[in-house]
C-alpha positions as CSV (number, residue, x, y, z in Angstrom):
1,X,-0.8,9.6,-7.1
2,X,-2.3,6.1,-7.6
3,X,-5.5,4.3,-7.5
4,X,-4.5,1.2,-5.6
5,X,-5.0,-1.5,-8.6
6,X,-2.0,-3.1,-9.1
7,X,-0.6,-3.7,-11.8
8,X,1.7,-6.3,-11.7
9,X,3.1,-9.1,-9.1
10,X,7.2,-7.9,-9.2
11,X,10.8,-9.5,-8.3
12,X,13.0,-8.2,-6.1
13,X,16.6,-9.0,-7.8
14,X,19.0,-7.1,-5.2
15,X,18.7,-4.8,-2.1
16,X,21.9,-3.6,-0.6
17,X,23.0,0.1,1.2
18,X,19.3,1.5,0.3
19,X,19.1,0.3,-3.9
20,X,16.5,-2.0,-4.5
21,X,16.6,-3.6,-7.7
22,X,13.1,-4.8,-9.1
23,X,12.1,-6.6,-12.2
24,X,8.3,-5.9,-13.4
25,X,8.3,-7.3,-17.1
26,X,4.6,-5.9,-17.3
27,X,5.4,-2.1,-16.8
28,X,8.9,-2.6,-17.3
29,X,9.2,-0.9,-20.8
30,X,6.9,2.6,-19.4
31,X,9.2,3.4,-16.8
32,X,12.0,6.4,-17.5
33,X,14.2,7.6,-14.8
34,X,12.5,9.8,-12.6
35,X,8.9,8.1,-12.7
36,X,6.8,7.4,-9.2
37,X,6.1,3.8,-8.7
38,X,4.3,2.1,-6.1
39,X,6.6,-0.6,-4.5
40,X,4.0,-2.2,-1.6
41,X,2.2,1.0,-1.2
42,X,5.1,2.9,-0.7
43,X,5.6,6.0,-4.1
44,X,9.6,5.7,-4.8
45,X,11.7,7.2,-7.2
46,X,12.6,4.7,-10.7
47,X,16.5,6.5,-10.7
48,X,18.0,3.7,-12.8
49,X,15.6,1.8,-15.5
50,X,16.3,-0.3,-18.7
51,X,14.8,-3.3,-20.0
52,X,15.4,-6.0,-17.6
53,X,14.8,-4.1,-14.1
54,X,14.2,-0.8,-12.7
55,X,16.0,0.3,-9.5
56,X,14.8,2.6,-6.3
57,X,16.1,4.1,-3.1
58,X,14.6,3.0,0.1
59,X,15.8,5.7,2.7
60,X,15.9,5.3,6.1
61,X,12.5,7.2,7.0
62,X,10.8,5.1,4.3
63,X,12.3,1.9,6.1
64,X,11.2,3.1,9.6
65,X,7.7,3.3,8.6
66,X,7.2,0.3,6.2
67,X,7.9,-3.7,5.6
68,X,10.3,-2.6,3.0
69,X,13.0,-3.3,4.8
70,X,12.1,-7.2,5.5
71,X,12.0,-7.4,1.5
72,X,14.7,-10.2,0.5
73,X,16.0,-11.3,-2.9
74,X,13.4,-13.2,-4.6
75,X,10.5,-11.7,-2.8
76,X,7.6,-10.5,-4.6
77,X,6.2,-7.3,-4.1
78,X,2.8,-5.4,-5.5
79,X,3.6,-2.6,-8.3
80,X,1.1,0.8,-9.7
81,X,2.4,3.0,-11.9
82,X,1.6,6.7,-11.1
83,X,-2.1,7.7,-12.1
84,X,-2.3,9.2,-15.9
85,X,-5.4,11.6,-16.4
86,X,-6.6,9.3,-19.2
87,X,-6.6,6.1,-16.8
88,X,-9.6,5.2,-15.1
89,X,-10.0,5.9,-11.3
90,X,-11.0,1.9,-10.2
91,X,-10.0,1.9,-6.6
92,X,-9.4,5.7,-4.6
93,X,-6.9,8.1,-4.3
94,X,-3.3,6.8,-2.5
95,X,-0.6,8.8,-2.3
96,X,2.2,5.9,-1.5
97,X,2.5,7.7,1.9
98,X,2.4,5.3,4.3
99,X,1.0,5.8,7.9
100,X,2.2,2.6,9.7
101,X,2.4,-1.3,9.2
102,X,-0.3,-2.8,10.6
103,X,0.0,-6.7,12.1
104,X,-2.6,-9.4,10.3
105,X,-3.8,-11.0,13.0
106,X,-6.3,-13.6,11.2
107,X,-6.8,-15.2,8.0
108,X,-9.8,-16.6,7.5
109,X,-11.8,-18.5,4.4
110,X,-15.7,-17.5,3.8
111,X,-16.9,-19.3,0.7
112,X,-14.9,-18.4,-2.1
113,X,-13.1,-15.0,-0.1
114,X,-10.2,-14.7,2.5
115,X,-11.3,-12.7,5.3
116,X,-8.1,-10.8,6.8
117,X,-7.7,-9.3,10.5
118,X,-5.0,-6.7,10.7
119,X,-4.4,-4.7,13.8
120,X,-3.0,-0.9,13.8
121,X,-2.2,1.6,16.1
122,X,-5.3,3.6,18.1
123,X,-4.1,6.7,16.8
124,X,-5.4,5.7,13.1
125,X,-8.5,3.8,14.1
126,X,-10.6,6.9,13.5
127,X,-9.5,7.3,10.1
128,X,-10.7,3.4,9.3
129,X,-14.2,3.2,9.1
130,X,-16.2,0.5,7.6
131,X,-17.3,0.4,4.4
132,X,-14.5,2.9,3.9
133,X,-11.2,2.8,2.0
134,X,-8.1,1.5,3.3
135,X,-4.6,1.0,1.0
136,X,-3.3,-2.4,2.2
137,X,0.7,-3.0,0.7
138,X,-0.1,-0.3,-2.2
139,X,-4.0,-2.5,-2.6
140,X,-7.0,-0.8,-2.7
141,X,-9.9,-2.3,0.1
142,X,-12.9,-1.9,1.3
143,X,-12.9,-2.1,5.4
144,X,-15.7,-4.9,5.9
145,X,-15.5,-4.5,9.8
146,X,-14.0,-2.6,12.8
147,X,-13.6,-3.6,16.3
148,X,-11.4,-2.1,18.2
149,X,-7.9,-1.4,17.4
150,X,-8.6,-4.6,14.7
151,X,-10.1,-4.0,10.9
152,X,-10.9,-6.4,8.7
153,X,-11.2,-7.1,4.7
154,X,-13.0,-9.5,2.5
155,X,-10.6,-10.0,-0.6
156,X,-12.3,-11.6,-3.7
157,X,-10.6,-14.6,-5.3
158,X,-9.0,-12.1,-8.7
159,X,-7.2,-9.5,-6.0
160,X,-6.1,-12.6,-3.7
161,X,-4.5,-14.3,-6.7
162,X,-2.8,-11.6,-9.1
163,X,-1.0,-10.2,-5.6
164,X,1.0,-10.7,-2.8
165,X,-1.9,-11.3,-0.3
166,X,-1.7,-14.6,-1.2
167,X,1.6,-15.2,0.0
168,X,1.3,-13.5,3.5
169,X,0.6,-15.1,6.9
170,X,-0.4,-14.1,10.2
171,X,1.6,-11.7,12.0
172,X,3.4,-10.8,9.1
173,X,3.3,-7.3,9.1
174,X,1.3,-5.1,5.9
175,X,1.9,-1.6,4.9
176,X,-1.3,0.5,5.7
177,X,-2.4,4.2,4.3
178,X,-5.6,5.3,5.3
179,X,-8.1,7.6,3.2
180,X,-6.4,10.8,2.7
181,X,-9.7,12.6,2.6
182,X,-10.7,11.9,6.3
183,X,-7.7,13.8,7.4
184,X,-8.1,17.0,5.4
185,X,-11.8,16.8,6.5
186,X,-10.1,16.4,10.2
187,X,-7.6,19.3,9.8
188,X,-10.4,21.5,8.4
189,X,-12.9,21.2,11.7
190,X,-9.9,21.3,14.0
191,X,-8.4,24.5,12.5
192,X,-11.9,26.1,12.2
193,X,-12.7,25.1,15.6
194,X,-9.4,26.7,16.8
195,X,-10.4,30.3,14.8
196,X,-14.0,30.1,16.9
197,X,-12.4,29.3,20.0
198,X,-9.6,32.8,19.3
């Protein structure tokens, strides 16, 4: 589990036949083999880690539902280390299990934020409500406006900076996990509804 802060702007060194190689100086020295680590929003695996890098495997149902797979050598990519008790909870709960990539669709500058429009697939729309949560590529947002199949979020100039927002552009397309509480609150009326219904 994570909270959606990240914690550090990583490298990708290598990606070939499903091993991605990553370099995270910040959080390279906590991770053992074995640990969950949020790579974009996506919760993989550390199975090789040492000093100078830590490696993943990216399998092919993780690369059918994420931008993992457009990754190259050099690219930088948003890292969270799995939630400890002891830390403090500063964005909401995500799981790394993501739902769909969602298309940005606008960038916009108000004052001192970027505004950004991304557009998702209907089926998730009634999980994204605003003022709500939403993880974009592993970062914890607030939804600042919904029309339609499009959502939008205000990023402040410390989250724009210290992650990869600030290198994406329109219609590149962003890893997306909605609030994991909607759809247990979903599945709970729909089975209940189902036992009144028997």
């Amino acid at each position: 589990m994570f909270t959606g802060i990240i914690q550090e702007l990583g490298k990708v060194n290598d990606f070939e036949n499903g091993r991605m190689s990553i370099t995270g100086p910040k959080i390279q020295g906590e991770i053992i083999v074995g640990d969950s680590i949020s790579v974009n929003g996506v919760c993989l695996t550390a199975v090789k880690a040492d000093e100078k890098c830590f490696e993943v495997d990216v399998i092919t149902e993780t690369l059918s539902r994420t931008n993992l797979g457009e990754l190259s050598v050099e690219d930088l990519v948003n890292l969270e280390l799995a939630l400890q008790p002891t830390d403090r909870m500063g964005g909401h709960i995500v799981q790394g299990h993501v739902d769909c990539t969602g298309l940005i669709s606008s960038i916009k500058i108000h004052g001192t934020s970027h505004v950004i429009a991304i557009e998702v697939e209907n089926r998730l729309m009634k999980y994204i409500v605003e003022k709500g949560f939403i993880a974009i590529d592993g970062m914890s947002l607030t939804v600042s406006k919904v029309i339609g199949n499009v959502f939008e979020v205000s990023i402040i100039p410390h989250t724009f900076s210290v992650t990869n927002l600030s290198l994406r552009k329109v219609e590149d397309y962003v890893n997306l996990e909605v609030d994991i509480t909607a759809k247990y609150i979903e599945n709970i009326i729909m089975n209940r509804t189902k036992l009144l219904d028997e």
